[in-house]
C-alpha positions as CSV (number, residue, x, y, z in Angstrom):
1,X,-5.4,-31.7,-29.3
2,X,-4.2,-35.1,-28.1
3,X,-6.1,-34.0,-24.6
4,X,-9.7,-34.4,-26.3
5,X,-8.8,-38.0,-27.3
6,X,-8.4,-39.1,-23.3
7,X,-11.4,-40.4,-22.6
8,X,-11.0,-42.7,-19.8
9,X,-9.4,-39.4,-17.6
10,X,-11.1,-39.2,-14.0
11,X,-11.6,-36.1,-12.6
12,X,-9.4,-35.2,-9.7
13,X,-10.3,-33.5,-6.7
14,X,-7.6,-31.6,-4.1
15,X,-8.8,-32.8,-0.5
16,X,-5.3,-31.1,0.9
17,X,-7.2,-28.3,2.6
18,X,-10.1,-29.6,4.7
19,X,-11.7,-26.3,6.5
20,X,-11.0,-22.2,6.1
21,X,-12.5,-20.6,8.6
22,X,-12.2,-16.6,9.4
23,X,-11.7,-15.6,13.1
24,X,-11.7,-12.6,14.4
25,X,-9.2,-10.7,16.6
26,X,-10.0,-7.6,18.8
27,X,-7.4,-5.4,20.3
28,X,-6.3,-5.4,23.6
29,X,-7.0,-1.9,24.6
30,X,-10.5,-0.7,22.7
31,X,-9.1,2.8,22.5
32,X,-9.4,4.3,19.1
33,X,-8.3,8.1,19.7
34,X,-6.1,10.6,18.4
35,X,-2.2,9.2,18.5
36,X,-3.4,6.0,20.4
37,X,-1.9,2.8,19.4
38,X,-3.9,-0.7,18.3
39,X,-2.5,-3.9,18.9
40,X,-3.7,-6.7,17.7
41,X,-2.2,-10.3,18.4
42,X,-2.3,-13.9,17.7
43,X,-0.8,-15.6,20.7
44,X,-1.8,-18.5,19.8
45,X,0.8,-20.6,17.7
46,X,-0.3,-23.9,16.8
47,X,-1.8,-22.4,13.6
48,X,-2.1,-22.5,10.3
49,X,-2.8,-18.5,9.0
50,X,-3.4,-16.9,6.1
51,X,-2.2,-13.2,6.1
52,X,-2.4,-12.6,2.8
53,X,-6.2,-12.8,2.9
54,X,-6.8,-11.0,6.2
55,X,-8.7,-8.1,6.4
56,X,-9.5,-5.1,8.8
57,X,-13.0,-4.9,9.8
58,X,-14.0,-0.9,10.8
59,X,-17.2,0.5,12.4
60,X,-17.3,4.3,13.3
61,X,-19.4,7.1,12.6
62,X,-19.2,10.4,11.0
63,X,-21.0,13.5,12.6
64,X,-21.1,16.9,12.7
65,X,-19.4,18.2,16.2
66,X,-23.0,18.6,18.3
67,X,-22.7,14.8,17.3
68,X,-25.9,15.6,14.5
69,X,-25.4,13.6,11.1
70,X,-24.3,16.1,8.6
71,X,-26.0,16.0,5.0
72,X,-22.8,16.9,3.3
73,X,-20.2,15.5,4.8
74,X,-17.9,12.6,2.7
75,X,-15.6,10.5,3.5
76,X,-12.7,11.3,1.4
77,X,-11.7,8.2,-1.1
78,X,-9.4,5.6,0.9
79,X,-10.3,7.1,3.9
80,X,-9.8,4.2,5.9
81,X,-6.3,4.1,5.2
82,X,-6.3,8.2,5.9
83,X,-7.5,7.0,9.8
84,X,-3.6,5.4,10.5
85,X,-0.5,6.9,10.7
86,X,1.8,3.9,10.6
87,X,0.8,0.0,10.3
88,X,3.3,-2.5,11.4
89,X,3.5,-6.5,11.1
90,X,5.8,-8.4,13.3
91,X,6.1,-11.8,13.4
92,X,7.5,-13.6,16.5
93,X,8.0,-10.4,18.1
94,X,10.1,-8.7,15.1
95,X,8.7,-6.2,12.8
96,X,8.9,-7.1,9.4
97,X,7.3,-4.4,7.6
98,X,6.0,-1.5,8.9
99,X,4.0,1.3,6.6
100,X,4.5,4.8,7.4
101,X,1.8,7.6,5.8
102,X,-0.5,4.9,5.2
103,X,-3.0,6.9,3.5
104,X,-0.6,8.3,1.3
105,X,1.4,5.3,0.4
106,X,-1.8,3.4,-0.3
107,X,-3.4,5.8,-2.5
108,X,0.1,6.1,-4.6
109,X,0.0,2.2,-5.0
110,X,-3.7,1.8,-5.6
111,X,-3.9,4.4,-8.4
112,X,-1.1,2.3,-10.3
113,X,-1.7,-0.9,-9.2
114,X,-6.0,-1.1,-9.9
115,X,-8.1,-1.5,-12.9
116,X,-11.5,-0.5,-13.3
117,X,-13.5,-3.6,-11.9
118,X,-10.5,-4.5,-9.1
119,X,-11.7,-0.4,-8.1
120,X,-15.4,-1.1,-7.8
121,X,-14.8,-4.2,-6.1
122,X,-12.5,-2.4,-3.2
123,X,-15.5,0.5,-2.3
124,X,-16.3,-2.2,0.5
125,X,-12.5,-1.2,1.5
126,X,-13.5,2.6,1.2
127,X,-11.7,3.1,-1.9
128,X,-13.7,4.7,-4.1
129,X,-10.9,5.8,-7.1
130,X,-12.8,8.8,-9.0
131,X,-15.2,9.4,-6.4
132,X,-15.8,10.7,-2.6
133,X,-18.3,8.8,-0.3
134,X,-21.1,10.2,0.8
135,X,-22.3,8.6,4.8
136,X,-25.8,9.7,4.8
137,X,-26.5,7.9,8.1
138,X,-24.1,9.2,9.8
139,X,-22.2,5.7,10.1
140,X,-19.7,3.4,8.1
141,X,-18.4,0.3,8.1
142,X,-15.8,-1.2,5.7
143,X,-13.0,-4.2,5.5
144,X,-9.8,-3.5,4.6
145,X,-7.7,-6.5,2.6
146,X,-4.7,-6.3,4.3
147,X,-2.7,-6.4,1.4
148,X,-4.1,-3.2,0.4
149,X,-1.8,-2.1,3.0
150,X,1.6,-3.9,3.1
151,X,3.7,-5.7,0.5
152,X,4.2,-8.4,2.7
153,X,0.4,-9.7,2.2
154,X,0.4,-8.7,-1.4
155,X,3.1,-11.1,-2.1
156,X,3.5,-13.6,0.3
157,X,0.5,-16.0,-0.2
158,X,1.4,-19.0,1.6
159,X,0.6,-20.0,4.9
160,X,2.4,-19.2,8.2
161,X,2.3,-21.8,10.9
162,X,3.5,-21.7,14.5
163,X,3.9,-18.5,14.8
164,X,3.1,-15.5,16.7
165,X,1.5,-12.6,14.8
166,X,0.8,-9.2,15.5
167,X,-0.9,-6.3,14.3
168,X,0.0,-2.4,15.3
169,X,-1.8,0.4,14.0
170,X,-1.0,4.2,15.4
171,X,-3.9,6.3,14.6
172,X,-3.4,9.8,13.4
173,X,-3.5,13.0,15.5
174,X,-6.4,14.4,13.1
175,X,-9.0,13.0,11.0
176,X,-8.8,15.9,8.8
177,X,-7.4,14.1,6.0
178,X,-10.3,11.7,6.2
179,X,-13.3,13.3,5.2
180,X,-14.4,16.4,2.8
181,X,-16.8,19.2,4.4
182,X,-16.6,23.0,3.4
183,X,-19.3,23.6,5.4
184,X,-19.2,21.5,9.0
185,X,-17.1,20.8,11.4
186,X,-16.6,17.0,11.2
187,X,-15.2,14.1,13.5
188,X,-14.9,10.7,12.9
189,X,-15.0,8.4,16.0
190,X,-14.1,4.2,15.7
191,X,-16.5,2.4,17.7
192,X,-15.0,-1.1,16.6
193,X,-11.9,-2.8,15.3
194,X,-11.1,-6.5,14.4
195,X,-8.5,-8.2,12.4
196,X,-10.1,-11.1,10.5
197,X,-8.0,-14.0,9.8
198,X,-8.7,-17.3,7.9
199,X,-7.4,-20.6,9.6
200,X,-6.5,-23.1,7.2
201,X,-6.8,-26.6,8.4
202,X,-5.4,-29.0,6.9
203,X,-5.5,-33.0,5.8
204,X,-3.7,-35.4,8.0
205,X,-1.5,-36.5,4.6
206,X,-0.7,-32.3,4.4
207,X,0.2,-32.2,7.9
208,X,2.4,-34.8,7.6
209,X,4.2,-33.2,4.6
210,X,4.1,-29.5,6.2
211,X,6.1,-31.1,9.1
212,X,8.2,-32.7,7.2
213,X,9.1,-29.0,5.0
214,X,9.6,-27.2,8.6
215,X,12.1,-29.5,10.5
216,X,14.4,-29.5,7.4
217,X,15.4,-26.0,7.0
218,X,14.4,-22.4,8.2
219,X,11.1,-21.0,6.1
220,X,12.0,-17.5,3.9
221,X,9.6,-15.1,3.1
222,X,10.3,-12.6,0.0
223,X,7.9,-9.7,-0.6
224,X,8.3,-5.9,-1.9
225,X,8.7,-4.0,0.9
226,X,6.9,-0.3,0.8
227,X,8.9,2.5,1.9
228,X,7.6,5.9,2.0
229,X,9.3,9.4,2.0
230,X,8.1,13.3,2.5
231,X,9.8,16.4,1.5
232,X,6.8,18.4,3.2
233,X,7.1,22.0,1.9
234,X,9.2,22.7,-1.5
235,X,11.2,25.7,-1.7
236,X,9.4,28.2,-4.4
237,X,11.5,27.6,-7.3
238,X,12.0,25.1,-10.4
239,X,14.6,23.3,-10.2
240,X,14.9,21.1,-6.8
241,X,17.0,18.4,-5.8
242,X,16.2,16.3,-3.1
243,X,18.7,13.6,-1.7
244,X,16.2,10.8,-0.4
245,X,18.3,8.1,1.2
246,X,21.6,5.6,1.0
247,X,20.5,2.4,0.5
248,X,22.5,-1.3,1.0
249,X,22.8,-3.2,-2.3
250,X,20.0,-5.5,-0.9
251,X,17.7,-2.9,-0.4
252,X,18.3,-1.2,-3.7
253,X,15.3,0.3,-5.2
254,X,13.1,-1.6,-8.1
255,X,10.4,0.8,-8.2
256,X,9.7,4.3,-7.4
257,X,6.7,6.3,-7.7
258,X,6.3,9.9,-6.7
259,X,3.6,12.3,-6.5
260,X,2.9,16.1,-5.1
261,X,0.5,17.6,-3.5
262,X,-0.2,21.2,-3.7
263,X,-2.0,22.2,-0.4
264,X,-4.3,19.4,-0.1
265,X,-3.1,18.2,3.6
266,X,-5.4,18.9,6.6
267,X,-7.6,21.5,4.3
268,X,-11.1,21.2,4.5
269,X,-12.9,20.8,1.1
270,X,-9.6,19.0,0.0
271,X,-9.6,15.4,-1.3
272,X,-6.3,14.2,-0.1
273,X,-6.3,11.0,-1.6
274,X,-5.6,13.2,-5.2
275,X,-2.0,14.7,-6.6
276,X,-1.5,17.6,-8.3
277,X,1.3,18.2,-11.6
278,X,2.8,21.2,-9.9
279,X,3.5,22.4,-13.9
280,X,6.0,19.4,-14.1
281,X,8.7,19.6,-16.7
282,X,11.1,17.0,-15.7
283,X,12.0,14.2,-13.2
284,X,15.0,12.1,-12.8
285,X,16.1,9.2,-10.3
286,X,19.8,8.9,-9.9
287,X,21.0,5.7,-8.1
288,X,24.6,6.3,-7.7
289,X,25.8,7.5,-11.3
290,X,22.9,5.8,-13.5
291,X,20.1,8.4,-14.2
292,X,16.1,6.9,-14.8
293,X,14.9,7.8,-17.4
294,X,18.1,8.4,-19.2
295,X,16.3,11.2,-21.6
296,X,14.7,14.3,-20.7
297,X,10.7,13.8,-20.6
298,X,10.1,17.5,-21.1
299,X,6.6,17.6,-20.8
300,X,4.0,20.5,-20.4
301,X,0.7,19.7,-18.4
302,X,-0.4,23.2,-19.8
303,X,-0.3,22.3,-23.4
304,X,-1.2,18.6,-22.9
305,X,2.3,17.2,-23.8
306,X,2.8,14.5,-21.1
307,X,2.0,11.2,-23.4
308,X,5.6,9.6,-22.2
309,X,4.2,9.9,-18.3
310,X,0.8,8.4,-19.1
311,X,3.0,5.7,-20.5
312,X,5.3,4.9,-17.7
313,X,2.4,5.0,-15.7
314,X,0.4,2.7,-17.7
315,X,3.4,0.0,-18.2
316,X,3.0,-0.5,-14.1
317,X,1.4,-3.1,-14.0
318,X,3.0,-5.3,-16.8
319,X,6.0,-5.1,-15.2
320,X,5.2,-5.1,-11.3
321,X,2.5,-7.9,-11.7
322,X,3.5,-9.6,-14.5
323,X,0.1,-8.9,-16.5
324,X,-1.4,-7.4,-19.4
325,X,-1.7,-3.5,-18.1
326,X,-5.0,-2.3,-17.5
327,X,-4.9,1.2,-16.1
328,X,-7.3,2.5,-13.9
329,X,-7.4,6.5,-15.3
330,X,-7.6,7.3,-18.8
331,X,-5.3,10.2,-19.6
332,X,-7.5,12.9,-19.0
333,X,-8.0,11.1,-15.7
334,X,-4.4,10.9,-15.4
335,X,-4.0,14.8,-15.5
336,X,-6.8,15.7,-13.3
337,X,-6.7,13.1,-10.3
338,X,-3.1,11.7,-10.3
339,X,-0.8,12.2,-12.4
340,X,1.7,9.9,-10.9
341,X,5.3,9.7,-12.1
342,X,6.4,6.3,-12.1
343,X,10.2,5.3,-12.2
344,X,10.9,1.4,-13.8
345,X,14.6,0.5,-12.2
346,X,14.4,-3.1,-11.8
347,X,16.7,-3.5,-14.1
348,X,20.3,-2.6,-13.0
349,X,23.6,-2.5,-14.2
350,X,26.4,-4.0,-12.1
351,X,27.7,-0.9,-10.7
352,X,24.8,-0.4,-8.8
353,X,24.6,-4.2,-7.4
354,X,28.3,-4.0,-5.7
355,X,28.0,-1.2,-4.0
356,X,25.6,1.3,-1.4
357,X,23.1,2.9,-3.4
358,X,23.0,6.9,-3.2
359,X,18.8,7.5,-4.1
360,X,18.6,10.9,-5.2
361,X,15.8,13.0,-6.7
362,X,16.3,15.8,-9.2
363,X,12.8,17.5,-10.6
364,X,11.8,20.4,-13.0
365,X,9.1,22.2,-13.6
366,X,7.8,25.3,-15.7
367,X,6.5,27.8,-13.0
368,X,7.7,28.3,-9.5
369,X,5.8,25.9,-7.4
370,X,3.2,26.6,-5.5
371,X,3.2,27.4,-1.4
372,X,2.5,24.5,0.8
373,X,3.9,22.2,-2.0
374,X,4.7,18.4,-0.7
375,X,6.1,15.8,-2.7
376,X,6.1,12.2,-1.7
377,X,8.5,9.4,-2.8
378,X,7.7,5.7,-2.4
379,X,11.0,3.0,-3.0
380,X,10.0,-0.2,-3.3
381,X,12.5,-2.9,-2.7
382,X,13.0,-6.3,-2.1
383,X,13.1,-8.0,1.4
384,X,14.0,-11.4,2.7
385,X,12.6,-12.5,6.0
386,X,13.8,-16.3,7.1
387,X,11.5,-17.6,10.2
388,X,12.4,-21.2,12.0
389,X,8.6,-22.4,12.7
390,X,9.9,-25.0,15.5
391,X,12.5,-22.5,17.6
392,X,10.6,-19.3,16.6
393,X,13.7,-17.4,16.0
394,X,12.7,-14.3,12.9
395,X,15.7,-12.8,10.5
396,X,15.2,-9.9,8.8
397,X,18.0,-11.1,5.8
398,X,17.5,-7.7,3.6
């Protein structure tokens, strides 16, 4: 209350940031074909950039295969993400984070991560949630926040000055997973690519300061790292045990969510950007000795028993971002489009934190599963990169 009674206040204004302005970054090679790979770069290193609030500009069209528009055809939900096998960042010259199954991984993080508005607001990203896209012109175009795509731009939101960036993108070896026809035979061709990056320039009293910061000590930059895993075909059976990786106590896992896909991949009329419950009964992550969750969930998608999944689905976001959780599927929702199964262990005991962690997978479910049955696994886990802005010299810590 003693705020209102300060009347004599003046307002203050923050002059530290004098001009944001968004250039644009083409690749070197304008090839956009099956398998090929995009680089883009910023050689120049007397900057001041923003990564965290880049995006990827797309242009490309979607036709029928005697290059006719097609009155049916969609582009599946995230497809732009579906377009890219890998994404990599590197920084100096070393990669930092790279982003394997992009289309995958992203729908995974999006589904868990979104609430209704932040959804609507990414259909100019070609995420659509609920819903397929319809191109009834034959053409598309779309900007993709890169961090929608990496956990370095989600979390590191600072600047990044003399520096050399790059951008590499490996394009799929089919678009299949990109669009939803029954009836045509699609393609999708990329007729233009940039990176679009803000430049932040700064007051001379900022500068000053900034130099100051830099010639002290080396600059660290903490984000979640995604990392993605495939089992691509489960045996037919109910029980299945899958050993995922051996991690160092650095990179020990704080989140992982799984999903499966029953033979969704490179069908046509299939919306890959959805998962399946595969009749699931049971799943349990074991890091070295601990089990998460302790209990058995025994649930039964058949007879709508699966309230403790919603849950652990819907808790994501409290506990990843720190906020009040607003999920982005209801529970029917949850069922029908992706029902994700998301394992909390950011919290670990001190058994784990002294010594390699073994990351092993251990899943249930009521029927045999069906054929063509993949399941996907993404860890996410902390990473430490420490960069030296005036020798240029990049350290991946963890």
């Amino acid at each position: 209350m003693s705020g209102i009674l300060n009347i004599t206040q003046t307002p203050g204004y923050d002059n530290s940031i004098s001009k944001i302005e968004y250039h644009s970054y083409s690749p070197f090679l304008q090839s956009y074909n099956s398998s090929d790979e995009i680089r883009i770069s910023i050689q120049q290193q007397d900057l001041s950039i923003l990564p965290s609030e880049s995006f990827i500009y797309i242009e490309g069209t979607l036709k029928k295969s005697d290059d006719l528009i097609s009155e049916t055809g969609r582009l599946s939900n995230n497809a732009m993400a579906f377009l890219f096998e890998e994404i990599h960042y590197e920084l100096n010259g070393v990669d930092i984070e790279c982003n394997k199954n992009v289309g995958i991984t992203t729908s995974l993080k999006n589904y868990i991560s979104f609430n209704e508005i932040e959804s609507k607001n990414l259909q100019n990203a070609s995420w659509y949630g609920k819903e397929n896209i319809l191109v009834s012109s034959g053409t598309f175009n779309f900007c993709v926040p890169l961090k929608n795509l990496l956990g370095f731009a989600e979390d590191y939101k600072k600047i990044i000055t003399n520096a050399r960036h790059e951008l590499i993108l490996i394009r799929t070896r089919t678009d299949e997973n990109a669009f939803i026809s029954e009836k045509d035979d699609l393609r999708i061709k990329i007729l233009k690519m940039q990176w679009r990056v803000p430049h932040i320039t700064l007051a001379d009293v900022e500068k000053l300061n900034l130099l100051k910061q830099i010639q002290t000590k080396p600059i660290q930059i903490h984000f979640r790292n995604w990392e993605m895993y495939e089992y691509p075909s489960l045996p037919a059976a109910t029980d299945h045990i899958w050993t995922i990786k051996t991690s160092s106590q650095l990179e020990k896992p704080r989140y992982i969510i799984i999903g499966l896909q029953s033979n969704r991949k490179n069908q046509k009329g299939k919306d890959v950007s959805k998962f399946d419950h595969c009749t699931l009964s049971n799943v349990k992550v074991h890091l070295n000795s601990e089990s998460y969750p302790r209990e058995d969930l025994n649930v039964d998608f058949t007879t709508g028993r699966y309230a403790i999944l919603y849950d652990m689905y819907s808790r994501f976001q409290q506990s990843y971002y720190n906020k009040q959780s607003q999920p982005l599927l209801s529970r029917e929702e949850y069922k029908e489009i992706a029902p994700i199964i998301v394992i909390d262990c950011s919290r670990q005991n001190e058994s784990i934190k002294s010594a390699p962690v073994d990351v092993k997978l251990e899943i249930k479910t009521t029927a045999t599963v069906p054929q063509n049955t993949s399941i996907y696994c993404m860890i996410i886990h902390d990473r430490i990169v420490e960069y030296s802005p005036l020798t240029g010299e990049v350290r991946k810590l963890t």
